[in-house]
PAMILO-870184 format. One record per residue (C-alpha): residue in one letter; x, y, z. Coordinates in steps of 0.2 Angstrom, whole numbers. Layout:
<nodes>
<finu->a, u->X, v->Y, w->Z>
...
</nodes>
This chain:
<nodes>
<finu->x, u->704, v->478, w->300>
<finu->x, u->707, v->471, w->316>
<finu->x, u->712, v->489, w->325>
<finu->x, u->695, v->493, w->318>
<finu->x, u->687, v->478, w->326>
<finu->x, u->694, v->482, w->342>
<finu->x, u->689, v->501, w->342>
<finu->x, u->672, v->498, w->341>
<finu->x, u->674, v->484, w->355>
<finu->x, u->680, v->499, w->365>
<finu->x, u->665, v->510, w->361>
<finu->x, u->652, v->513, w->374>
<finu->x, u->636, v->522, w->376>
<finu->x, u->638, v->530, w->393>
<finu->x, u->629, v->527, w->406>
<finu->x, u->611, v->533, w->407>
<finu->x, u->615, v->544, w->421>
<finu->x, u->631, v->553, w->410>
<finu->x, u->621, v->554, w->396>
<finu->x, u->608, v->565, w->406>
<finu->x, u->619, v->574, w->416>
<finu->x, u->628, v->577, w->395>
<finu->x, u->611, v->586, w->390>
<finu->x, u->608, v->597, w->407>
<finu->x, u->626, v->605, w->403>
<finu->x, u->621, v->607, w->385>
<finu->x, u->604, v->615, w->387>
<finu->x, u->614, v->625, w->401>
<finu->x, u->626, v->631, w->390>
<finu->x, u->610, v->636, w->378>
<finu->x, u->605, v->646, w->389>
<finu->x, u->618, v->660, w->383>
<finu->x, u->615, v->657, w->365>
<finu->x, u->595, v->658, w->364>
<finu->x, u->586, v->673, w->367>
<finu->x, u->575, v->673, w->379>
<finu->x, u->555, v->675, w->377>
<finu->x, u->540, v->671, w->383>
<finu->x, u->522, v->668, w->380>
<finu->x, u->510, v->679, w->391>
<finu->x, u->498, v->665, w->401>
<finu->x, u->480, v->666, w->408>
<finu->x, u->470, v->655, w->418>
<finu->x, u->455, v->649, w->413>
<finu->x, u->439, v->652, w->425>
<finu->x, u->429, v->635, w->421>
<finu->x, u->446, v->625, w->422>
<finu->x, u->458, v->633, w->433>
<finu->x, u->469, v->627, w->418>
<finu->x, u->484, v->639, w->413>
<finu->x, u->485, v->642, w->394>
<finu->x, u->496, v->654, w->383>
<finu->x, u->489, v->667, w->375>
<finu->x, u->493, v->667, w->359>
<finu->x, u->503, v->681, w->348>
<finu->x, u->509, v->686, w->364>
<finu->x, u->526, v->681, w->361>
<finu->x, u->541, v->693, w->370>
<finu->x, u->558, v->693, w->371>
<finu->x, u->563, v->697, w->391>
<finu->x, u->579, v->698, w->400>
<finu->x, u->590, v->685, w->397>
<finu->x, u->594, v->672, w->412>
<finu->x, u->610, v->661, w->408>
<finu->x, u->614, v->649, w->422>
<finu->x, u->629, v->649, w->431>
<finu->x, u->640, v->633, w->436>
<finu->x, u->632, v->631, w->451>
<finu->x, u->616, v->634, w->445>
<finu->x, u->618, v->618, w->433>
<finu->x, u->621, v->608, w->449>
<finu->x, u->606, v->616, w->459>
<finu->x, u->594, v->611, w->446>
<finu->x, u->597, v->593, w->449>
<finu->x, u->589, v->593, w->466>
<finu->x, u->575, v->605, w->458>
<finu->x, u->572, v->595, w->448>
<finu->x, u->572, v->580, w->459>
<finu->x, u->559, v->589, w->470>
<finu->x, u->548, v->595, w->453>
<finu->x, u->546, v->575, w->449>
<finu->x, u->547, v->568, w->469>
<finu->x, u->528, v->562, w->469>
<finu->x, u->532, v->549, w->451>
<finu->x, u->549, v->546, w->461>
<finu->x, u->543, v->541, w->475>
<finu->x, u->525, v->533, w->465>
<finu->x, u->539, v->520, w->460>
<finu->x, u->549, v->519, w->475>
<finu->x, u->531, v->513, w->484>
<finu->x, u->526, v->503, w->469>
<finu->x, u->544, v->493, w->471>
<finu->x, u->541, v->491, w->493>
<finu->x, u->524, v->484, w->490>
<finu->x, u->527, v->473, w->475>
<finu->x, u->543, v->468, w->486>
<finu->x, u->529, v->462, w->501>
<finu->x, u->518, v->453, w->487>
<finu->x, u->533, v->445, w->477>
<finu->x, u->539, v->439, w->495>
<finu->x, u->522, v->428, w->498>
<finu->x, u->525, v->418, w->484>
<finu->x, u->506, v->424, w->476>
<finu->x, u->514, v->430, w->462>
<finu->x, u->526, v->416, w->455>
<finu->x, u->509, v->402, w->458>
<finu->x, u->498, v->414, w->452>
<finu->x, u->510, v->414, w->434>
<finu->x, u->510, v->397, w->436>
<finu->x, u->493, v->393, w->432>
<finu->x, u->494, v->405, w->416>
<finu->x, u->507, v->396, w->412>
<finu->x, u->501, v->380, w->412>
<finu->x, u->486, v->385, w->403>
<finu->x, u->495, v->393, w->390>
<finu->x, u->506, v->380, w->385>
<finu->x, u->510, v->377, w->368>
<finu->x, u->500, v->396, w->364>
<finu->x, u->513, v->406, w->374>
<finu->x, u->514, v->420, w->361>
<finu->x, u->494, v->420, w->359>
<finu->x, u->495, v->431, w->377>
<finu->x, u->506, v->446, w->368>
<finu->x, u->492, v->452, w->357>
<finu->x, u->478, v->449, w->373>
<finu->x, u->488, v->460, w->384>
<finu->x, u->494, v->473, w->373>
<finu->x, u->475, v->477, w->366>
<finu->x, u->468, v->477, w->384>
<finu->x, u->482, v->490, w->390>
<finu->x, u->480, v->500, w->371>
<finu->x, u->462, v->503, w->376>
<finu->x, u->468, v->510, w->395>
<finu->x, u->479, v->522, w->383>
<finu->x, u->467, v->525, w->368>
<finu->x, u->453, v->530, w->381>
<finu->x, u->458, v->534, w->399>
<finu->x, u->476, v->542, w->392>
<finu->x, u->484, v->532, w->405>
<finu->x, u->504, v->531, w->409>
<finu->x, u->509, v->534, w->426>
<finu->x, u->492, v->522, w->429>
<finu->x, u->500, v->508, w->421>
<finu->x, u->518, v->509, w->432>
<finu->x, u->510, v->497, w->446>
<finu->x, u->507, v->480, w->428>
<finu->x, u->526, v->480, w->425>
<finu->x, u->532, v->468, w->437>
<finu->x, u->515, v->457, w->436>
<finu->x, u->519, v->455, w->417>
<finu->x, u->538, v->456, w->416>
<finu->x, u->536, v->441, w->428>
<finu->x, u->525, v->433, w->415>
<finu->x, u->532, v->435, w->400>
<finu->x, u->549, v->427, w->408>
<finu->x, u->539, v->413, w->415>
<finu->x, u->531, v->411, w->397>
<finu->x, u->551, v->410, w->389>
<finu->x, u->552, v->429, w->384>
<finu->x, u->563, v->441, w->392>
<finu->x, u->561, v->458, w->403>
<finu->x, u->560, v->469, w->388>
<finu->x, u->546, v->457, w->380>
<finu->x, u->536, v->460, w->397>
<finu->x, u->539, v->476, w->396>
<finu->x, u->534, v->481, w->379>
<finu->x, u->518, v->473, w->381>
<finu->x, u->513, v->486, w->394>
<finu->x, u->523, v->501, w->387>
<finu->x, u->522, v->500, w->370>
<finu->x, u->502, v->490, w->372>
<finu->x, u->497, v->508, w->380>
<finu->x, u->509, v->520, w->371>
<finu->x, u->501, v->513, w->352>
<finu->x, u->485, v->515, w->362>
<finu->x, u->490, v->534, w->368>
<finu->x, u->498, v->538, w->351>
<finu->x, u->481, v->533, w->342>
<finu->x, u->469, v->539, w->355>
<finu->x, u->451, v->539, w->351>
<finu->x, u->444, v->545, w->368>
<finu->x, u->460, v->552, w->378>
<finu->x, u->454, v->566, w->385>
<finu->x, u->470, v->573, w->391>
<finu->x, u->478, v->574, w->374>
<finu->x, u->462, v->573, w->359>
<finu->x, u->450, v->581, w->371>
<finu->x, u->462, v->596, w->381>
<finu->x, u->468, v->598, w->361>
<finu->x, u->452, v->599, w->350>
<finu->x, u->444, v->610, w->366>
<finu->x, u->458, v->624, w->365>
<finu->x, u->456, v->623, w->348>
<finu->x, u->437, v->625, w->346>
<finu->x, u->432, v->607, w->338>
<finu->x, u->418, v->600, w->346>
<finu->x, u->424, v->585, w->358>
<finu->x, u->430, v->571, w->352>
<finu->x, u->425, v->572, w->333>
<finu->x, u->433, v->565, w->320>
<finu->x, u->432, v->549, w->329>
<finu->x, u->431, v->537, w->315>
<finu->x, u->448, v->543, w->306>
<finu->x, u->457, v->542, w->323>
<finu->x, u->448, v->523, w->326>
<finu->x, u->459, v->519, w->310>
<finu->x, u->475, v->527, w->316>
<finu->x, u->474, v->517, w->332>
<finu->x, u->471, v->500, w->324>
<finu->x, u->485, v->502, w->312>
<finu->x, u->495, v->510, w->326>
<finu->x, u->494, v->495, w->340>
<finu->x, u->491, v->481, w->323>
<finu->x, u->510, v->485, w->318>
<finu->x, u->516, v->488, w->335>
<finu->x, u->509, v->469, w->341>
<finu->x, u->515, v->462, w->324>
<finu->x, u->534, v->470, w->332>
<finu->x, u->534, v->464, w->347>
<finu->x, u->527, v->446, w->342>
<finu->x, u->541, v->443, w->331>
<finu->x, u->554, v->451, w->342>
<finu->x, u->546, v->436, w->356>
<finu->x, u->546, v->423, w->343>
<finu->x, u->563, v->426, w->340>
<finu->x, u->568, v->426, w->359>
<finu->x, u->559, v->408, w->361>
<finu->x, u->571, v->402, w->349>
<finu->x, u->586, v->408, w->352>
<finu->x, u->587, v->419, w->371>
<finu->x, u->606, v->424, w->367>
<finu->x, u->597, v->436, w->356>
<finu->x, u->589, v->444, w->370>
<finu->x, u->592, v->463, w->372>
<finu->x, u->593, v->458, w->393>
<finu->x, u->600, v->442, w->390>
<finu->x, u->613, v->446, w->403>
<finu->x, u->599, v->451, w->417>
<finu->x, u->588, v->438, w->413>
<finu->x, u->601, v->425, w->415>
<finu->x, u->598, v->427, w->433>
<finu->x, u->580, v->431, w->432>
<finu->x, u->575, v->414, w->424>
<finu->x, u->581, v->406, w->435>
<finu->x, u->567, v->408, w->448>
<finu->x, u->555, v->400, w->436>
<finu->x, u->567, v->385, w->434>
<finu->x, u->555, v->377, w->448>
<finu->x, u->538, v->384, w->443>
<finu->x, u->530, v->365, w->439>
<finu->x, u->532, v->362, w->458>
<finu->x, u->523, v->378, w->465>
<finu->x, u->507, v->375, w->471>
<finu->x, u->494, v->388, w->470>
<finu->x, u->488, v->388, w->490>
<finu->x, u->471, v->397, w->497>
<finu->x, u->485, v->408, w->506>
<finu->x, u->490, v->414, w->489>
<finu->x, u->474, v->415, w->482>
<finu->x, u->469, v->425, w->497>
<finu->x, u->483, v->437, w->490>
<finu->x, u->481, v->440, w->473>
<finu->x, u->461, v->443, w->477>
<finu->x, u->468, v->457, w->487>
<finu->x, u->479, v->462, w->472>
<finu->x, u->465, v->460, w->460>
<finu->x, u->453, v->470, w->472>
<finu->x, u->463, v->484, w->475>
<finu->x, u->468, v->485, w->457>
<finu->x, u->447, v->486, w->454>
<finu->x, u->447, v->500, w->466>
<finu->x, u->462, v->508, w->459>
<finu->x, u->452, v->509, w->442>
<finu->x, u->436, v->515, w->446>
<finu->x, u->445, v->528, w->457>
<finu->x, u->456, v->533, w->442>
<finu->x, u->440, v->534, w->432>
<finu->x, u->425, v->540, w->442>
<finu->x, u->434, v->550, w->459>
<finu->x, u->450, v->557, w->450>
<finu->x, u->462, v->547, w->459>
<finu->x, u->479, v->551, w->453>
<finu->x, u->498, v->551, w->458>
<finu->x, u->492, v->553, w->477>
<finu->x, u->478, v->540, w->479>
<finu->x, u->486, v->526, w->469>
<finu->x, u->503, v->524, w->480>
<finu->x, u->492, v->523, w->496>
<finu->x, u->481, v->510, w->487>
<finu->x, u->497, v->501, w->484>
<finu->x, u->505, v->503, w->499>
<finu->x, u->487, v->495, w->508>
<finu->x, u->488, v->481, w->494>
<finu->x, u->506, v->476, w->499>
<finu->x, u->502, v->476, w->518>
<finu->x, u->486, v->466, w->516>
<finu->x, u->495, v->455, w->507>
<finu->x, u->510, v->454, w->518>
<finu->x, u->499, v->448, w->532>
<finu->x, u->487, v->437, w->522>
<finu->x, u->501, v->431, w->515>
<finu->x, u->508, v->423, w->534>
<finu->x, u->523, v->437, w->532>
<finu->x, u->527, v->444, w->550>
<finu->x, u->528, v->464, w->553>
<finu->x, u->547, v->464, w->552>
<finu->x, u->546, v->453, w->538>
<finu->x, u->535, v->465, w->529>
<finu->x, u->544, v->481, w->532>
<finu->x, u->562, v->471, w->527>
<finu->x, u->553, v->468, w->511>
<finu->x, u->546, v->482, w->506>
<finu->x, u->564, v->491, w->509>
<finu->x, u->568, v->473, w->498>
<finu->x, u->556, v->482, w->483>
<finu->x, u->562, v->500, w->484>
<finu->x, u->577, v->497, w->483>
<finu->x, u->578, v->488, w->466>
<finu->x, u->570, v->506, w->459>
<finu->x, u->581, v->517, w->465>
<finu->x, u->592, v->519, w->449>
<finu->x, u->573, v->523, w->439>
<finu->x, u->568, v->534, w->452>
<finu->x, u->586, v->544, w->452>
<finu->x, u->585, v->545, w->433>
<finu->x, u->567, v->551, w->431>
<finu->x, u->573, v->567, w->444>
<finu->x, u->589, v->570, w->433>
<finu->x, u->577, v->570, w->415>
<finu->x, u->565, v->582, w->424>
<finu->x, u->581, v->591, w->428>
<finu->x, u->581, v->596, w->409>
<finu->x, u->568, v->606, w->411>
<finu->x, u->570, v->615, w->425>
<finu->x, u->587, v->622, w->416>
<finu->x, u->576, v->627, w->401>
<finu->x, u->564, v->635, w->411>
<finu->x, u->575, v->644, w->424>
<finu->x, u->586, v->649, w->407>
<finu->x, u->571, v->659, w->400>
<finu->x, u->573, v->647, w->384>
<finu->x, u->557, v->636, w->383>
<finu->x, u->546, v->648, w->377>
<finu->x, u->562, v->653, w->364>
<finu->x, u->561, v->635, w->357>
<finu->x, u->543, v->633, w->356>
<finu->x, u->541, v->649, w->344>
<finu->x, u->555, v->644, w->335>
<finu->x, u->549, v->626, w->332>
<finu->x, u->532, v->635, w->326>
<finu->x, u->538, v->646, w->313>
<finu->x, u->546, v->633, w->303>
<finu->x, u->529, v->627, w->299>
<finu->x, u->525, v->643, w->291>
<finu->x, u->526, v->647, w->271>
<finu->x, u->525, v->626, w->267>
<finu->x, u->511, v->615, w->255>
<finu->x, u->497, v->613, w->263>
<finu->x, u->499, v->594, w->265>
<finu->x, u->518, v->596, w->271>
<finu->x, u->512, v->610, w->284>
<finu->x, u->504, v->595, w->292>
<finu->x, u->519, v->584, w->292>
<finu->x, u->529, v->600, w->299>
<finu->x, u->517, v->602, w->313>
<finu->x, u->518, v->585, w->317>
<finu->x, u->537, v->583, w->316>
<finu->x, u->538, v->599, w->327>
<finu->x, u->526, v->594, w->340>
<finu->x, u->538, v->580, w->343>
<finu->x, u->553, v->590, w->346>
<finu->x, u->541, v->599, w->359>
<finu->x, u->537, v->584, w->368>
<finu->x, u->554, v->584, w->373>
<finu->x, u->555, v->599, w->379>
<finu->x, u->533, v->598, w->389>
<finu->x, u->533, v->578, w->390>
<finu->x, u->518, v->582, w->398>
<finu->x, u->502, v->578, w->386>
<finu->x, u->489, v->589, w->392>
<finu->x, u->502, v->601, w->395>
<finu->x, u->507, v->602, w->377>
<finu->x, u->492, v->603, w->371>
<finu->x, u->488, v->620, w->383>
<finu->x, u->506, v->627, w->378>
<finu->x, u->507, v->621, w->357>
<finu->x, u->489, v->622, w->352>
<finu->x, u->485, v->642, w->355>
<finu->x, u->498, v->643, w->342>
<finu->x, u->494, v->629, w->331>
<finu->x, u->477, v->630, w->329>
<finu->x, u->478, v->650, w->324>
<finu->x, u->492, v->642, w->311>
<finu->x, u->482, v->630, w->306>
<finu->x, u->470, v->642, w->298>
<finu->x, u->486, v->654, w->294>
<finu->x, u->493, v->640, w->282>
<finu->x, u->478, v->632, w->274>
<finu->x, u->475, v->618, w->284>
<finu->x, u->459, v->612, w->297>
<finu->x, u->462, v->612, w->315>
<finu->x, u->459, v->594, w->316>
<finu->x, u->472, v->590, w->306>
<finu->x, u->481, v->601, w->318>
<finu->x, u->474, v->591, w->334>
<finu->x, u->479, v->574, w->322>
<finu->x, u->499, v->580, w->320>
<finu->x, u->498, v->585, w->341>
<finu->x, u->492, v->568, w->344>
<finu->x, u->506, v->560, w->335>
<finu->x, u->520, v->571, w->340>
<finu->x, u->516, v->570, w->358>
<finu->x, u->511, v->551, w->357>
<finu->x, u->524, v->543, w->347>
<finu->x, u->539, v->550, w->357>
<finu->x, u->533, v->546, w->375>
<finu->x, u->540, v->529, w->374>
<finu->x, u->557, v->534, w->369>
<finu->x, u->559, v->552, w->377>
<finu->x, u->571, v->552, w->392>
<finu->x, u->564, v->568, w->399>
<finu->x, u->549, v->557, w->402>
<finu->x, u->546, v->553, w->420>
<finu->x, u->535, v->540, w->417>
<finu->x, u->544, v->532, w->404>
<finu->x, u->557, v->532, w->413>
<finu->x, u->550, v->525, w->428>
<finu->x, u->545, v->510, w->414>
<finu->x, u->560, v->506, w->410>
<finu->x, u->568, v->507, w->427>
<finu->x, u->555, v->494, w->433>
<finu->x, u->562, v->482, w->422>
<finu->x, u->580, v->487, w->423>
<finu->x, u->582, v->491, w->406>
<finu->x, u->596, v->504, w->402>
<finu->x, u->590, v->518, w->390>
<finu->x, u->602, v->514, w->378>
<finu->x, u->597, v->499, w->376>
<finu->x, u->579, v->501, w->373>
<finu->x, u->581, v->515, w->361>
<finu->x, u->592, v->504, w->351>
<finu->x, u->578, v->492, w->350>
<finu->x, u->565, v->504, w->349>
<finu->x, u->571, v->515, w->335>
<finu->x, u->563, v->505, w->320>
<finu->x, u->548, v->505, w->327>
<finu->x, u->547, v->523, w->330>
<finu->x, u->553, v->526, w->312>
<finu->x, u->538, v->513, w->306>
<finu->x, u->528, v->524, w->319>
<finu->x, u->533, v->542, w->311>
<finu->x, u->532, v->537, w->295>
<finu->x, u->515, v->531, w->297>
<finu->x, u->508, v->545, w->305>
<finu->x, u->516, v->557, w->291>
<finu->x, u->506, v->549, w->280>
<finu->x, u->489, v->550, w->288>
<finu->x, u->492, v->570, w->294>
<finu->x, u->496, v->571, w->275>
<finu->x, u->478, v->561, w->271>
<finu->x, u->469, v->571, w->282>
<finu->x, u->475, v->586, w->276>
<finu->x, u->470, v->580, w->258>
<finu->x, u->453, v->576, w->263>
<finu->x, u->450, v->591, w->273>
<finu->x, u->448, v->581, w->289>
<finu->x, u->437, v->593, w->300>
<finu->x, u->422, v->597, w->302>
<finu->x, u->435, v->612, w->301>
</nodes>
């Protein structure tokens, strides 16, 4: 009893880094066991949007990667995911600046006096209002620049790291999961396959409020907990230091200087939305917002020019690990692609869904699309590469095409917020220096809870001939 006791004292998960580096060599090694294939693409005139064309399937010559080549793709990949790497990297210097002026820790200390006694009452409030940014905007990389602001919050408040950090990730991802209005996943989806945009609206209403209901109820109890009792804290360790900068929070005072600050936040963040929204800001236009946010507020904040570039390397520098491991997932699909095997696994996942019931057709499509995301974590870029086959299928196995759209959603959705081959996930975690391990530990019954819900609504709306086809 004892040797076993001590055994699994001596077990480890390995490192986030080995555990990577563990599924490049694999997929590396697949490379000589899968045939390789691929789908014949287009471009679309209206969209410039490459699509594959479906029933175009091929086997081509096959291209397994060499030893070396399992090393090259590292920095390939590195270079295919710089813009989130260094999107982080720039989030971390200016939050660094803004941390520095002392903004931040008042500013929480004013919620947090307000809040006293009602602590837990802000979970719920800050996981709708990010659900809604998921649920109709599709937002993800968007929402990178909210973690430290809420991590800081929910640790002044008496959660921990992963509290703070579940409210933003999970808020938006049950929001993104059960989207309404995303136009990246549900629009991009119902276009390709030939459903007027954005119908079915009112069964997708009920999925997300079921979705983000149980997803708060979660996290609220997991907070509840941690109020009690913080040894039970999943980053106890980390925040054992952490907490200790609130320890003085009664005596902060909340200065013009810093209110000068956090208008400049609150400002740029305004900007940073209607851009996002009305002039298609992305990846691009969001790190120079941030890095003109964390200079403003460097100077507004009395910080001196040397002060504020010592900072900002301060920032970056607590994100390096994120930004390393976001270039080491995307590196696991640059092996796939180089190897000539995507395509493979994407037919291959297909087929199973052929010859089942109706009703479990849909619960296959949806289970496959989840395996896909793995392998395109990109929404709108699942939706061009799955949906030319699965809404052809669709009609194939008996089924409508919005229940096809439905099971997309959910396999795309559900997985982003556990999928290591997700940048920004990734870039989530990393923020709040949570190891991957340890989060998909605490994240696993949810995402059962998750699957199993959305099982049962693809089966629904396969029963109810969810259309209008």
């Amino acid at each position: 009893m004892e040797k076993s006791i001590e055994k699994k004292k001596r077990f480890r998960i390995p490192h986030t880094y080995a555990l990577l580096f563990f599924v490049i060599v694999l997929v590396a090694v697949l490379t000589y066991v899968i045939p390789a294939g691929e789908f014949d693409r287009a471009v679309d005139p209206e969209t410039d949007r490459i699509f594959v064309v479906p029933d175009t399937y091929h086997s081509v010559e096959s291209n397994p990667l060499s030893f070396f080549d399992v090393f090259k793709a590292i920095p390939k990949g590195m270079e295919n995911s710089g813009y989130i790497i260094f999107f982080v990297l720039m989030i971390g210097g200016s939050f660094g600046i803004l941390q520095s002026t002392g903004a931040i820790d008042s500013g929480i200390v004013e919620v947090v006096k307000r809040m006293k006694g009602k602590e837990k009452a802000v979970i719920p409030i800050v996981m709708f209002i990010f659900s809604l940014a998921g649920a109709i905007l599709g937002s993800a990389e968007e929402m990178l620049p909210f973690y430290p602001i809420v991590i800081s919050l929910a640790l002044a408040l008496g959660f921990d790291t992963l509290t703070g950090t579940a409210m933003v990730l999970l808020g938006a991802g049950a929001g993104f999961a059960g989207a309404f209005l995303n136009p990246f996943t549900v629009g991009i989806a119902q276009g390709i396959a030939g459903l007027p945009m954005f119908s079915g609206i009112g069964f997708r209403l009920i999925a997300y409020v079921l979705i983000l209901s149980i997803t708060i109820i979660y996290v609220y109890r997991y907070a509840s907990k941690i109020q009690k009792n913080p040894e039970l804290s999943v980053t106890y360790e980390e925040d054992k230091i952490r907490h200790k900068e609130f320890e003085f929070n009664d005596n902060i005072e909340f200065t013009t200087r810093h209110k000068i600050v956090m208008l400049i936040l609150i400002s740029g963040l305004c900007i940073l939305g209607y851009g996002v929204v009305e002039l298609n800001f992305y990846i691009t236009e969001l790190t120079a917002i941030f890095l003109i946010i964390g200079i403003l507020s460097g100077v507004a904040g009395g910080l001196s020019i040397d002060k504020i570039a010592q900072e900002f390397i301060n920032g970056a520098k607590e994100l390096v690990y994120g930004a390393l491991v976001i270039g080491l997932a995307t590196s696991i699909m640059v092996v796939m692609q180089e190897g000539k095997i995507m395509d493979t696994i994407i037919y291959s996942l297909a087929g199973l869904v052929q010859g089942l019931p109706p009703s479990l057709s849909g619960v296959a499509m949806f289970i496959v699309q989840s395996f896909i995301n793995f392998i395109i974590p990109s929404g709108s870029g699942q939706a061009a590469a799955s949906m030319p086959i699965m809404a052809p299928m669709a009609d194939l196995v008996g089924i409508s095409r919005q229940s096809a759209v439905l099971a997309f959603q959910f396999g795309d959705g559900f997985s982003n917020v556990i999928n290591p081959t997700s940048g920004y996930f990734m870039a989530a975690i990393a923020i709040g220096g949570i190891r991957w391990e340890k989060w998909a530990k605490w994240m696993l019954p949810l995402l059962l809870i998750w699957s199993l819900i959305g099982a049962i609504l693809v089966a629904v709306s396969v029963m109810i001939g969810y259309g209008p086809f």
